[in-house]
BARO-837722 format. One line per field, with one value per residue (C-alpha): residue in three letters; residue number from 1; y, z, x. Coordinates in steps of 0.02 Angstrom, whole numbers, plus 50000, padded with zeros to 5 digits. Example, Ala and Ser with C-alpha at 12.3 -4.5 7.8 and 13.67 -1.06 7.14 Angstrom:
REM BARO-837722
code <- ALA/SER
pos <- 1/2
Y <- 49775/49947
Z <- 50390/50357
X <- 50615/50684
REM end
This chain:
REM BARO-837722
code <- UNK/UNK/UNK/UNK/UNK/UNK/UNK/UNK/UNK/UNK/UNK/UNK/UNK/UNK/UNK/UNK/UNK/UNK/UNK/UNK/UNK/UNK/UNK/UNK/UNK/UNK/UNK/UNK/UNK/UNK/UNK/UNK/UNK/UNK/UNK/UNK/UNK/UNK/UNK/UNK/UNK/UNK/UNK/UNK/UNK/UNK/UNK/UNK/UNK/UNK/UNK/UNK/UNK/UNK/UNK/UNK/UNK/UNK/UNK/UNK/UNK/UNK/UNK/UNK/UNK/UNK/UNK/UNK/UNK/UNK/UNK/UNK/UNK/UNK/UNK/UNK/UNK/UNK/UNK/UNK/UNK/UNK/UNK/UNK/UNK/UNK/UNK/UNK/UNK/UNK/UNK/UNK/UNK/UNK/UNK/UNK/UNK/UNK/UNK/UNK/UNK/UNK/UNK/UNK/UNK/UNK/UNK/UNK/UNK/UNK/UNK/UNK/UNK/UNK/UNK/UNK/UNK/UNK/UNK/UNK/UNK/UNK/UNK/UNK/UNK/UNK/UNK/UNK/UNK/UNK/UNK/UNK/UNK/UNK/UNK/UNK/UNK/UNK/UNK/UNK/UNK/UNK/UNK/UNK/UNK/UNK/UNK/UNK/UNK/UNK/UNK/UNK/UNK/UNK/UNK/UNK/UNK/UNK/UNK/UNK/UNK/UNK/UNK/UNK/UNK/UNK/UNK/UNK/UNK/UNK/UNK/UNK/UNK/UNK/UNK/UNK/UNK/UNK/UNK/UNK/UNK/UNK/UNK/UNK/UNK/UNK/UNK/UNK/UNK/UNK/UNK/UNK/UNK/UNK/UNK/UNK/UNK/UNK/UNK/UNK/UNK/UNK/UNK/UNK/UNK/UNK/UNK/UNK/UNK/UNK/UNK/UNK/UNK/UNK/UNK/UNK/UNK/UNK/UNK/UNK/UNK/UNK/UNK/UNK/UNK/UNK/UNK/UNK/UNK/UNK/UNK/UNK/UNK/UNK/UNK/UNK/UNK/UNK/UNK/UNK/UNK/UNK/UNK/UNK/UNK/UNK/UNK/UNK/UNK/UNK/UNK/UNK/UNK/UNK/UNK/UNK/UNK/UNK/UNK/UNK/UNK/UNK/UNK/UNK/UNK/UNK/UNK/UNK/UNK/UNK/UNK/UNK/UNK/UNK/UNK/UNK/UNK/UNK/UNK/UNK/UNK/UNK/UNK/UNK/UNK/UNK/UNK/UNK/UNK/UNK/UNK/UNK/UNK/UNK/UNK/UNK/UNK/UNK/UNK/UNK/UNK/UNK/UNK/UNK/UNK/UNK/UNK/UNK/UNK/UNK/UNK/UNK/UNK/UNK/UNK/UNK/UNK/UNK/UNK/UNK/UNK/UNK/UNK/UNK/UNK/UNK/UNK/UNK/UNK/UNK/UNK/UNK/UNK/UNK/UNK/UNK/UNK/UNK/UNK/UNK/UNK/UNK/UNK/UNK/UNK/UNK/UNK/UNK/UNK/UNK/UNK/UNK/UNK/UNK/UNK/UNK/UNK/UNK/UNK/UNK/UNK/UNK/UNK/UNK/UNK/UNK/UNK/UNK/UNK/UNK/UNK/UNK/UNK/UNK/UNK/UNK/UNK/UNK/UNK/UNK/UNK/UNK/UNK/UNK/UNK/UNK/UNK/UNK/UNK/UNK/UNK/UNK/UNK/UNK/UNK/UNK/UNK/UNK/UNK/UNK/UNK/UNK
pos <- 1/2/3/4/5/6/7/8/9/10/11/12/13/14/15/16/17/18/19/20/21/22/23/24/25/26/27/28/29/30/31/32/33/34/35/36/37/38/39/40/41/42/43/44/45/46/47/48/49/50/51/52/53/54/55/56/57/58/59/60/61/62/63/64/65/66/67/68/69/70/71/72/73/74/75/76/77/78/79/80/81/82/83/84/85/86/87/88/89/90/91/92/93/94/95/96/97/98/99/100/101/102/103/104/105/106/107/108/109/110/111/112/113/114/115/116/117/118/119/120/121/122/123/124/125/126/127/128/129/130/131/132/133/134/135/136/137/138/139/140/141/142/143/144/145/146/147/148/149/150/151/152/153/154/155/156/157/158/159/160/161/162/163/164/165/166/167/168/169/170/171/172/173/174/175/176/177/178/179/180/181/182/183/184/185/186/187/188/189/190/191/192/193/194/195/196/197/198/199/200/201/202/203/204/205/206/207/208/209/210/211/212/213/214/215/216/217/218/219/220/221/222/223/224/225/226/227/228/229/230/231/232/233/234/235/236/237/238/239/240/241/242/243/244/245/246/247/248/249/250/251/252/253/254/255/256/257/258/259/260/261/262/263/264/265/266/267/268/269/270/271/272/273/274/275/276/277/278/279/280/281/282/283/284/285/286/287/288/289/290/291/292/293/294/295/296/297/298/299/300/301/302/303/304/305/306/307/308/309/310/311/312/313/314/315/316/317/318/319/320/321/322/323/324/325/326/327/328/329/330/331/332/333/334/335/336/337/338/339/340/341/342/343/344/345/346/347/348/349/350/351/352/353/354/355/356/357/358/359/360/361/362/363/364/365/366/367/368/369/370/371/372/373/374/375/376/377/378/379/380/381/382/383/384/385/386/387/388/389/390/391/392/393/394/395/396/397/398/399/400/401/402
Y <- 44308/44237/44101/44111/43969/43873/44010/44107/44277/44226/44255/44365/44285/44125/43966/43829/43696/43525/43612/43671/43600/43453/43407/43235/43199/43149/43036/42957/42913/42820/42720/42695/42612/42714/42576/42569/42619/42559/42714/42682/42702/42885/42892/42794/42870/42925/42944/43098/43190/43353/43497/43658/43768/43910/44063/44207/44345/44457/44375/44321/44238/44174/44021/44051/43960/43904/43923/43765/43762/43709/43769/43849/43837/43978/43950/43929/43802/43708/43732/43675/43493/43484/43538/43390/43259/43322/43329/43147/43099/43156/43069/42909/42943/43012/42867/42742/42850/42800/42855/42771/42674/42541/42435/42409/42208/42226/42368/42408/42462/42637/42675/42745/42836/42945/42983/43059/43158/43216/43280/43362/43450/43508/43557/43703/43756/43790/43864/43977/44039/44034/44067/44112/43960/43833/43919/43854/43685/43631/43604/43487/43297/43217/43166/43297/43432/43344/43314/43487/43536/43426/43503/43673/43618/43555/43697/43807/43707/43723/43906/43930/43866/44016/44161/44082/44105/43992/44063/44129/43962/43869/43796/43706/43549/43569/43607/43438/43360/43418/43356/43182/43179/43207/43084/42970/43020/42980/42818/42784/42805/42989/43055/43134/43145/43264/43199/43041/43150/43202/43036/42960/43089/43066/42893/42926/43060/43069/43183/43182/43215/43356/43515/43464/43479/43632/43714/43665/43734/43887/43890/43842/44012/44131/44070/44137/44235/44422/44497/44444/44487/44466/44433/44232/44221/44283/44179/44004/44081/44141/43942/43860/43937/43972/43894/43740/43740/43741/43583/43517/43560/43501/43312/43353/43482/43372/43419/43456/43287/43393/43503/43497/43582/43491/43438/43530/43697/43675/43636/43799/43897/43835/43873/44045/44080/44052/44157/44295/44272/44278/44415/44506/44480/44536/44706/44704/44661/44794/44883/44745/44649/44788/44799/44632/44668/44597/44648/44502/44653/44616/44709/44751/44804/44928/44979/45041/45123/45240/45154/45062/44968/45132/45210/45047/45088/45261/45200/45371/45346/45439/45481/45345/45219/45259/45216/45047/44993/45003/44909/44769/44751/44756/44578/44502/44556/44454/44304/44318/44335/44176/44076/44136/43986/43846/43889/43877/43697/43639/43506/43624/43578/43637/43839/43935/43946/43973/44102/44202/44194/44238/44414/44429/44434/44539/44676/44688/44766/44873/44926/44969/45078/45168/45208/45273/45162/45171/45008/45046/45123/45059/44877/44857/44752/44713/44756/44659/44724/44711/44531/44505/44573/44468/44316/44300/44336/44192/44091/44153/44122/43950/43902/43926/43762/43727
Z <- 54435/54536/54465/54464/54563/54563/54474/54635/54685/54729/54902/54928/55052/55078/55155/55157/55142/55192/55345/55510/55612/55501/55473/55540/55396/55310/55448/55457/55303/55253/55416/55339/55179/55068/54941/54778/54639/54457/54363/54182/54143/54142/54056/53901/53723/53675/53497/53451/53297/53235/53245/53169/53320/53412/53377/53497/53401/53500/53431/53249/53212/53056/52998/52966/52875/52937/52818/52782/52726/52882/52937/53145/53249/53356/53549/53548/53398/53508/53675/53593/53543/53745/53766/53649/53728/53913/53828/53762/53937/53998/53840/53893/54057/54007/53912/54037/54172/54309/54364/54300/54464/54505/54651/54739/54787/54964/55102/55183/55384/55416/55217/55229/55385/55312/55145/55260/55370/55184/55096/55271/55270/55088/55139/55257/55135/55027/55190/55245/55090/54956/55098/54946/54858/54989/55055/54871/54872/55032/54893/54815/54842/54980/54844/54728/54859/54935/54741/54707/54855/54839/54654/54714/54850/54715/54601/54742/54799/54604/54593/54778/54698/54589/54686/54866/55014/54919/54746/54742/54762/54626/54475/54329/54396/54546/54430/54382/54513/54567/54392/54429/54598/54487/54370/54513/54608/54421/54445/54608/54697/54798/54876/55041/55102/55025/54841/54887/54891/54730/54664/54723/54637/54477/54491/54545/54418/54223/54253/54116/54158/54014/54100/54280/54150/54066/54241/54296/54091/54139/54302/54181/54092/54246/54278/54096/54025/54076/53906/53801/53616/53562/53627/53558/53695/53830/53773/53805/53964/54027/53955/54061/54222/54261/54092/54150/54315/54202/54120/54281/54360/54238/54277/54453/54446/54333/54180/54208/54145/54058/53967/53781/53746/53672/53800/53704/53721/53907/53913/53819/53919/54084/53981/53974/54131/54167/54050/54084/54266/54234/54117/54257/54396/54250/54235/54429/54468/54315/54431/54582/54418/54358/54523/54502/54322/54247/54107/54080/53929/53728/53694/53495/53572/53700/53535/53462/53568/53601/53762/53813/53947/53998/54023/54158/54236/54261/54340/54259/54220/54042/53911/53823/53946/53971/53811/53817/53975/53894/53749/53861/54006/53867/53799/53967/53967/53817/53905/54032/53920/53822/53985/54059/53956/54003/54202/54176/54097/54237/54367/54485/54658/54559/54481/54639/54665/54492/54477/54628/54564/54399/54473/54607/54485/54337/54448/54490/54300/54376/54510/54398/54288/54449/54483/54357/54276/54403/54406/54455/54628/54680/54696/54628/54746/54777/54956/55087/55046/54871/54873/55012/54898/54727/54845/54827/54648/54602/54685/54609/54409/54494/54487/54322/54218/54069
X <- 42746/42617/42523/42324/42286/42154/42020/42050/42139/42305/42363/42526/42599/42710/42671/42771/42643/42745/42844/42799/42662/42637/42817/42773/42678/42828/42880/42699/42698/42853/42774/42601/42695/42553/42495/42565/42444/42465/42426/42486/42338/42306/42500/42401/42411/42243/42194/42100/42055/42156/42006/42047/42116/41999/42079/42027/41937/42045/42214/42206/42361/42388/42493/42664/42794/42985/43117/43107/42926/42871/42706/42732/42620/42543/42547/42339/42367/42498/42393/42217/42323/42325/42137/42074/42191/42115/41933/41952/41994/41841/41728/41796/41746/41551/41559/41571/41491/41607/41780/41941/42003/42123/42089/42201/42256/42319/42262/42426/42400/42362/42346/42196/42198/42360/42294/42141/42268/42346/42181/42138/42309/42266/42079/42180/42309/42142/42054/42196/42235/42107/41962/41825/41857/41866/41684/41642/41717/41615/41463/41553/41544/41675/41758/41763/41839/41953/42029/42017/42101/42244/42277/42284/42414/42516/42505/42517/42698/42733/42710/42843/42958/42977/42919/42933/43070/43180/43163/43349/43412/43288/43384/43325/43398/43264/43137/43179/43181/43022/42963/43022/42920/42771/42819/42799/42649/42560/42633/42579/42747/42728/42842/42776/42603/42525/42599/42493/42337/42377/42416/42269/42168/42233/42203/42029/41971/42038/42165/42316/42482/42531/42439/42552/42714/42677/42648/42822/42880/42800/42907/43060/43045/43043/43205/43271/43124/43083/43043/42899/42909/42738/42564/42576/42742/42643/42495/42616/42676/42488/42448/42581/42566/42367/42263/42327/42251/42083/42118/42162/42023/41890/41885/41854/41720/41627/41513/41357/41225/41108/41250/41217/41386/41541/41690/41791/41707/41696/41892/41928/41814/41932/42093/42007/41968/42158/42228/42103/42155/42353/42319/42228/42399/42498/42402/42389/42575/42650/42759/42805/42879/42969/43054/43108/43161/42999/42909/42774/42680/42702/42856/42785/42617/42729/42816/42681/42599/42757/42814/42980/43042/43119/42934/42905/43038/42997/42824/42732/42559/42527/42418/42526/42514/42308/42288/42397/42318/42137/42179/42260/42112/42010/42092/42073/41902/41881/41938/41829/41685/41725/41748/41572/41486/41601/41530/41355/41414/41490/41411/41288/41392/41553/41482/41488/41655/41720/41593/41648/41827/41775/41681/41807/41951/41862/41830/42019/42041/41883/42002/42154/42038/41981/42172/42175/42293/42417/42487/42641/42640/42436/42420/42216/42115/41925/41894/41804/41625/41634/41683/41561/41417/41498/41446/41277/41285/41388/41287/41132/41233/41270/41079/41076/41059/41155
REM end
């Protein structure tokens, strides 16, 4: 399952980001000897206060009990623990008004002139393959792009891992691996070139380490998981491999100064906006996953609406499956909705392209309706002109002041 990267329509095809006509960079930089950053920092404990979880109104899920007395969490309990530790990140930032940065001591030769050459080589990744979004980023500050691209390369390395070329040959033990690496670039030690973009963004911007690990989690479970029981398993799944892309993304974009909203409302308004995009390739991709023996829909939900994984198989598009389909776009729907508000709070240079994403990926659940629900054998997609025209309408929501 493709991941929803980076609040944009994810591309279909490959790319193998560190190889081809940058395979020097790897080279280059063991020669630059890239500076090593002290980043404990952003690895700190921060204290926070327990709020009561926001439970969708589309998904009441009560507390339940273990047999032990234990009170179990929901997924959106355990996921809104993450959204206050990334929130209090960004209220010790506010707070100070400037960006948590270590200096370095000693300049190392050619440091600085390969950690350009690395956020360039992110800024086309973004371009080549995210085109809308990277129009978007050019807004931003210097600084604030070239951070953004650099997470979307990682998350979009992350996510090939899974469903690239290699995918056949992933095990848990490179998952990993490739956990390790990140381990490291938080610590200042990257690996290659374009984990030293990364790491010097996360030393640049208050950026916590948790959302990077759940995406790799998320990458975990494809490897085991192809059934989803209920809509609170698909929740953690939809959490771990696109709403965390939100709460990486929210140090970087920047709240807007004027914003009167809480930190924490903005955060779960990203962590929307992922899940309603997931949800959206999920209701997009129904029948390229069931060719792969997938079935990323909530098994009880399929229940009782009369369907099996039998009727997935089959690829018909019923009265049955009508009716299942509305209930489930309108859920994503819902998502969307809740995430419009966190936009409008975001710094003014960062709206435009998370509002183009946002109308560029609702009206893919548009497109399925218009097939008539046939998500099996049509693959739903906003054509050229429509996007084209969704444009200028972003940017006109993207004027709008908190």
């Amino acid at each position: 399952m493709s991941v929803a990267l980076m609040w944009v329509v994810s591309p279909t095809s490959e790319v193998s980001i560190a190889r081809g006509k940058n395979s020097s960079f790897n080279s280059n930089f063991n020669k630059a000897q890239m500076n090593r950053r002290n980043l404990s920092c952003m690895n700190a404990c921060l204290g926070y206060s327990r709020l009561p979880p926001i439970i969708s109104s589309m998904n009441m899920i009560a507390a339940t009990y273990t047999p032990a007395g234990e009170i179990a969490l929901s997924s959106e309990q355990k996921v809104y623990d993450v959204v206050l530790k990334q929130a209090a990140l960004v209220k010790r930032q506010l707070k100070s008004r400037e960006y948590v940065e270590v200096k370095p001591d000693i300049i190392h030769p050619g440091t600085l002139s390969v950690l350009n050459e690395a956020y360039d080589r992110c800024g086309e990744v973004c371009a080549e393959y995210a085109k809308t979004f990277y129009l978007g980023t050019l807004l931003m500050t210097p600084e604030r792009r070239r951070a953004i691209w650099a997470i979307y390369v990682w998350c979009r390395r992350t996510d090939e891992l899974v469903d690239g070329p290699n995918a056949p040959h992933i095990t848990p033990t490179a998952l990993d691996r490739w956990q390790a690496r990140l381990e490291d670039s938080f610590r200042g030690r990257p690996f290659d070139m374009l984990d030293a973009a990364l790491s010097d963004t996360v030393c640049t911007f208050p950026v916590d380490i948790q959302p990077f690990r759940d995406m790799i989690e998320g990458m975990r479970m494809d490897l085991w998981k192809s059934r989803y029981e209920n809509f609170d398993e698909l929740y953690l799944y939809c959490y771990y491999v696109a709403g965390t892309v939100g709460l990486m993304s929210v140090p970087i974009m920047g709240i807007a100064p004027e914003s009167q909203a809480t930190t924490e409302s903005v955060y779960n308004a990203a962590l929307a906006l992922g899940l309603a995009n997931q949800l959206t390739n999920i209701l997009r991709d129904v029948g390229e996953d069931a060719r792969r023996g997938r079935i990323y829909l909530p098994q009880d939900e399929l229940a009782q609406a009369g369907l099996s994984d039998d009727d997935i198989f089959a690829g018909k598009v019923t009265d049955k499956w009508r009716i299942f389909m509305k209930k489930q776009i309108q859920r994503a729907r819902k998502f969307f909705d809740d995430a419009e508000e966190g936009v409008s709070q975001l710094s003014s240079a960062s709206r435009w392209p998370v509002w183009a994403s946002l109308l560029l990926y609702r009206q893919i659940l548009d497109e399925i309706e218009e097939n008539d629900y046939n998500n099996f054998t049509r693959r739903a997609y906003v054509n050229k002109p429509k996007k084209i025209l969704a444009l200028p309408i972003a940017y006109a929501k993207s004027l709008v002041k908190a």
